[in-house]
C-alpha atoms as one frame of an Amber mdcrd trajectory, in Angstrom:
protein
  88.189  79.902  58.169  84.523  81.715  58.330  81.644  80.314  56.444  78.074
  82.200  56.578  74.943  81.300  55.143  72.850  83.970  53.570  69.208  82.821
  51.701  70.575  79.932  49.702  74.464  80.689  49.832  76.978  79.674  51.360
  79.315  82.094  51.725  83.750  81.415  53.063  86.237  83.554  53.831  89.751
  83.201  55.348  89.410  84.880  58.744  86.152  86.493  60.348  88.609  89.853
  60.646  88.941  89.650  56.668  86.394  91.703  54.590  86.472  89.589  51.501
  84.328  86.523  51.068  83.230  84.677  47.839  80.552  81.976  47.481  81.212
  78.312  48.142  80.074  74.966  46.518  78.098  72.982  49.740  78.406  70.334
  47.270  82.374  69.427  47.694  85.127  69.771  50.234  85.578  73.698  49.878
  88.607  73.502  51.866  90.401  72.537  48.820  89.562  75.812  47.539  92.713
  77.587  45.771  92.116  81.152  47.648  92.699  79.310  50.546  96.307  78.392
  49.355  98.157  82.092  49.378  97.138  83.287  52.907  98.963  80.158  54.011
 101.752  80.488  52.564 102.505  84.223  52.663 105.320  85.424  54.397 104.314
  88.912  55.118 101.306  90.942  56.087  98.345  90.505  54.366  96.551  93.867
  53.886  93.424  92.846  56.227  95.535  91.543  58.632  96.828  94.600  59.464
  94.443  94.872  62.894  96.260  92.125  64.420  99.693  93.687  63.560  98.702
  97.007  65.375  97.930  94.905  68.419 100.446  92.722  68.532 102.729  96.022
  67.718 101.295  97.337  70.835 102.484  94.100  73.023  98.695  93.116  72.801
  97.598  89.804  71.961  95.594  89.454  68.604  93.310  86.780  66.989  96.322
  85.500  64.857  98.658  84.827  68.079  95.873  83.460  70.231  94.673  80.690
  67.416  98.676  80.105  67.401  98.899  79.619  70.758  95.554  77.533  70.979
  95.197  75.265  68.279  98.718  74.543  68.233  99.027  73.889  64.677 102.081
  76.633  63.964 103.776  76.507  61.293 101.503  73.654  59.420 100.449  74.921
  55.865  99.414  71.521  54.617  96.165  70.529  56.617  93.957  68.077  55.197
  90.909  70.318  56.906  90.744  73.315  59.738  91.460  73.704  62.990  88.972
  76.567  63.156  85.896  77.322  61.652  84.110  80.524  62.687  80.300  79.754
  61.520  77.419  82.116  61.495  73.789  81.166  60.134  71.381  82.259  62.262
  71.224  86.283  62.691  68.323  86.463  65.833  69.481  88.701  68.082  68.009
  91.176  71.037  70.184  94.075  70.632  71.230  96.879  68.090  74.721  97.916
  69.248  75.936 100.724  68.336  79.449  98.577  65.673  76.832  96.009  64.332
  74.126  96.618  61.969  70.849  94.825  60.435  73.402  92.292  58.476  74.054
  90.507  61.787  70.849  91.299  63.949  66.859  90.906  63.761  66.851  93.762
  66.587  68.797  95.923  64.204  66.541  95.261  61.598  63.290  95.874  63.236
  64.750  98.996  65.072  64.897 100.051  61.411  61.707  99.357  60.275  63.091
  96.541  58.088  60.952  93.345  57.345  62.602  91.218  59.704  65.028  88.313
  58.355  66.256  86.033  60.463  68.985  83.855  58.566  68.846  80.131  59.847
  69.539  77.428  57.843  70.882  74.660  60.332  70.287  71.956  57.926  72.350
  73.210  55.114  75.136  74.378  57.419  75.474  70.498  58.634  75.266  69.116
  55.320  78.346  71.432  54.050  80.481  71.093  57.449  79.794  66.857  56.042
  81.486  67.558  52.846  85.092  68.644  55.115  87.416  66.863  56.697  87.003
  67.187  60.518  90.245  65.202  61.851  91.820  68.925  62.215  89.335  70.386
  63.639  90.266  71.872  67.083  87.834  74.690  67.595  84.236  76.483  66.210
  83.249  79.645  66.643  79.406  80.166  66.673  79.222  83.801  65.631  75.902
  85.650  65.484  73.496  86.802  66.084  72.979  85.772  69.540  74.290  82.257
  69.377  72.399  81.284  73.064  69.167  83.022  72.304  67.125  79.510  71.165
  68.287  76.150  69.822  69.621  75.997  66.934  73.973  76.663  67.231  73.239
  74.193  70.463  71.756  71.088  67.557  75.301  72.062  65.376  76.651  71.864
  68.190  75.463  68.150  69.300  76.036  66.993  65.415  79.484  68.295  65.955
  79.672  66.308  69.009  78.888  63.338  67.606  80.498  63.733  64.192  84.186
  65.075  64.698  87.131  62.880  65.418  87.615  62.219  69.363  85.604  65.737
  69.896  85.424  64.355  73.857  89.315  64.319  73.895  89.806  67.843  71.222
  87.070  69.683  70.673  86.415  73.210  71.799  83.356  74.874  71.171  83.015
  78.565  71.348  79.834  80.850  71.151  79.836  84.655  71.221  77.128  85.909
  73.017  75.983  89.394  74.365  75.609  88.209  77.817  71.918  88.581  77.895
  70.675  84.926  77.620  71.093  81.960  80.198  72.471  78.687  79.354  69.846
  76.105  79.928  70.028  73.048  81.696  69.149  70.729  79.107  72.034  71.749
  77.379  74.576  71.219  79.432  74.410  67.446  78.002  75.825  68.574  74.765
  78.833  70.340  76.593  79.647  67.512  78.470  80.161  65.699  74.896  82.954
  67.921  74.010  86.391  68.996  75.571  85.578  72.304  76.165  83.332  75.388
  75.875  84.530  78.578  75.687  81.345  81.431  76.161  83.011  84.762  74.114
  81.155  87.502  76.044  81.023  90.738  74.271  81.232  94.300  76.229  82.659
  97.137  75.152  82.193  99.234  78.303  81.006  99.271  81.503  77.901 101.292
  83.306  76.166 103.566  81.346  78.762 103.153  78.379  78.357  99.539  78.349
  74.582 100.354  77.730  75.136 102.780  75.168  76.981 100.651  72.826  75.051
  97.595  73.493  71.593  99.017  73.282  68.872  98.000  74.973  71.028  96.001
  77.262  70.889  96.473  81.431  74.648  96.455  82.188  73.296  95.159  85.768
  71.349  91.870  84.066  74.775  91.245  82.035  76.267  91.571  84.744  74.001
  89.381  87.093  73.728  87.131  84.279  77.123  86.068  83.252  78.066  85.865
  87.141  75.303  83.612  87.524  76.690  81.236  84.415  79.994  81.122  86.011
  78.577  79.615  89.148  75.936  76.926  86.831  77.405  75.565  84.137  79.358
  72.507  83.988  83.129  73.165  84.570  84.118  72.154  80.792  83.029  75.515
  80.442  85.515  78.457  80.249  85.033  82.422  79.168  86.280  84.891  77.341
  85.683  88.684  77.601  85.770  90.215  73.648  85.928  93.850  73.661  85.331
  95.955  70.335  87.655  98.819  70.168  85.824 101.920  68.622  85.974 105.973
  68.434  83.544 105.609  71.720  85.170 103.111  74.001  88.921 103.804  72.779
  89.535 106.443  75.729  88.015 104.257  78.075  90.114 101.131  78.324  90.741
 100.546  81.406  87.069 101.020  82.695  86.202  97.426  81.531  89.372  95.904
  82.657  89.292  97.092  86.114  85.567  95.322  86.399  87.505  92.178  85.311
  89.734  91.768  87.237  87.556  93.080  90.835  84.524  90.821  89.001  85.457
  87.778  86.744  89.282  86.560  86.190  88.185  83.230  86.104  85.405  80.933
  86.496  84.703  78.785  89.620  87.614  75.910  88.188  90.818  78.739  88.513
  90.273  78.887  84.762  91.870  82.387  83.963  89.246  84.559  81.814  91.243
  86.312  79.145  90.690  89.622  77.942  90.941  90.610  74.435  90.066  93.209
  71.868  89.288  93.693  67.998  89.442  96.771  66.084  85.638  97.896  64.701
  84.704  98.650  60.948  83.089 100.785  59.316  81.375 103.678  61.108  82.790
 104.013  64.162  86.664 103.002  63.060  89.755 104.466  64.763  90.078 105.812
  60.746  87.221 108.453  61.760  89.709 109.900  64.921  90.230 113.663  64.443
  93.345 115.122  64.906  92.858 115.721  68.794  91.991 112.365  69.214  95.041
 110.798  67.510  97.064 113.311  69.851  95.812 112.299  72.626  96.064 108.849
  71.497  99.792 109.281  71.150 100.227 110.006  74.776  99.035 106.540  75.234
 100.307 102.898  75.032  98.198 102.130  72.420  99.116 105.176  69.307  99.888
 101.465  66.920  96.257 101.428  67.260  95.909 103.467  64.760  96.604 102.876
  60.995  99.953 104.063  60.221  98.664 105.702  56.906  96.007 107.119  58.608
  94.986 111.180  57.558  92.094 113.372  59.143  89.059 112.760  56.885  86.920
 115.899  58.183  83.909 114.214  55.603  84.017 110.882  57.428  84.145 112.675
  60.573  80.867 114.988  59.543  78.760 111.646  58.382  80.039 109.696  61.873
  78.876 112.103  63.917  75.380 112.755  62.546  74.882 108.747  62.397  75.725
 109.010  65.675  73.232 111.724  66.660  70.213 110.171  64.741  70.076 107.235
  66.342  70.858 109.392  69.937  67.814 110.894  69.132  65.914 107.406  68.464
  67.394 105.728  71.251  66.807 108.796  73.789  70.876 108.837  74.528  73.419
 112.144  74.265  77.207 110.664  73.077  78.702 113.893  74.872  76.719 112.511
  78.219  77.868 109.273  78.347  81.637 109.634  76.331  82.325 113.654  77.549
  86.302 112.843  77.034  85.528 111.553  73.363  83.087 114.044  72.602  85.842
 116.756  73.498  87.845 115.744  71.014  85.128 116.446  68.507  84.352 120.364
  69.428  85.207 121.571  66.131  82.549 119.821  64.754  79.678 121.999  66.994
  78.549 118.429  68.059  76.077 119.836  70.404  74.896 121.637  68.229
């Protein structure tokens, strides 16, 4: 379950991967809410759950078997509250990557010229999380944003500490970061109240890719950075590299796993650091591949990727690529540079041009 709070809303859906979401009542326990019910109980595959099938069609492990696997909670359709919550309130952030937009980052929205809006509403986000039944609760997901830049996902964080059901003995906290910002030392208090901390570290490349997608990142502070965590924090605390799968990164796979496993397979406990990936929305889907590129793809390992309905949309393809060479030109960046392979795919289109 996702809940997000927008201005005075409170808005749920089932999954963070779903694109659906409808407005909640802070007032009551919304996990009684009937649209919750037929997800449960549904037998086969819901239409936005269709990313995880591709990647678990590919022998790649999705959200949907790694919640499975974790929470341990497999079959059960008759909780009297979750065993995940995915929670975003606060949308501060210090980067405008290339999949996100100004819905889910203050950098994206001053890049833009936008009046800045950052979304934080850490009061009303512990009263409703009151209203539910925590006994089940297993695992939160602070999603952003950047959940470490400031305080407040670390003070939900400490009410969750001291609110939820043996949270010493069962609670995992997780917060996706960009790998930018330190933990701080007087936080490390608050982990040590829970069972675990999990740090979901976003990149979607490495080198010069890295910092083309997650602009204005240095891939060599990440880098220094999250090495640097792994040898601080308090060894309740585990990581996980998340990896958006896009029209820029797709032919470059194995880039970012090779720096895994030379740089960061676990942290300084043995604890192994999994790698996993999510399909991106939107812009910059695998829908938007042109016919060379879903060739190619099909001399690969990973052609279920790709939507099994999926059809050449020369359109989509026209509006991706001058979205992507606008903000080139803001940013001071060339896409046939930094993703040459990718961008070959695309001659047709005079790119370059």
């Amino acid at each position: 379950m996702e809940f997000s709070s927008d201005a005075d809303l409170l808005k749920i859906k089932h999954c963070c991967l779903r694109s659906d979401s409808w407005i909640a009542d802070t007032q009551t326990n919304f996990w009684n809410d009937t649209r919750f019910q037929p997800l449960r109980l549904k037998k086969d595959w819901d239409i936005d759950c269709l990313p995880c099938k591709g990647l678990e069609d590919s022998d790649q492990p999705s959200l949907r078997t790694g919640m499975n696997d974790a929470l341990k909670i497999y079959p059960a359709t008759n909780l009297s509250g979750p065993a995940r919550i995915d929670l975003m309130f606060d949308t501060g952030c210090n980067l405008a990557c290339r999949t996100c937009g100004p819905a889910f980052s203050t950098m994206w929205q001053k890049y833009l010229g936008k009046p800045v809006k950052p979304s934080k509403s850490k009061n009303k986000v512990i009263s409703a999380l009151s209203q539910l039944d925590l006994s089940n609760l297993r695992m939160l997901v602070f999603c952003g944003g950047e959940t470490l830049l400031g305080q407040e996902y670390w003070d939900v964080a400490e009410w969750l500490a001291n609110n939820v059901p043996d949270a010493k003995q069962q609670l995992t906290v997780c917060f996706q970061t960009n790998g930018t910002q330190p933990i701080l030392p007087r936080n490390y208090e608050i982990i040590d109240k829970v069972f675990l901390v999990k740090i979901h570290i976003s990149l979607d490349g490495a080198g010069s890719r890295f910092e083309y997608l997650r602009w204005p990142a240095s891939w060599s502070q990440v880098t220094e950075n999250i090495l640097q965590l792994k040898q601080t924090v308090p060894s309740n605390v585990m990581f996980l590299i998340e990896e958006t799968i896009s029209i820029f990164n797709l032919a470059y796979l194995d880039e970012l796993e090779t720096w895994v496993k030379q740089n960061f397979t676990s942290n300084r406990e043995g604890d192994t650091v999994n790698h996993t990936w999510h399909m991106a929305r939107g812009w910059f889907s695998l829908d938007r591949l042109s016919q060379e590129y879903r060739d190619w793809l099909f001399t690969t390992g990973y052609k279920s990727l790709l939507n099994p309905n999926w059809q050449e949309s020369p359109q989509q393809i026209k509006l991706m690529l001058a979205e992507i060479i606008k903000h080139d030109q803001m940013r001071q960046q060339r896409f046939s540079s930094v993703f040459p392979k990718v961008a070959d795919f695309y001659q047709r289109w005079n790119l370059n041009k």
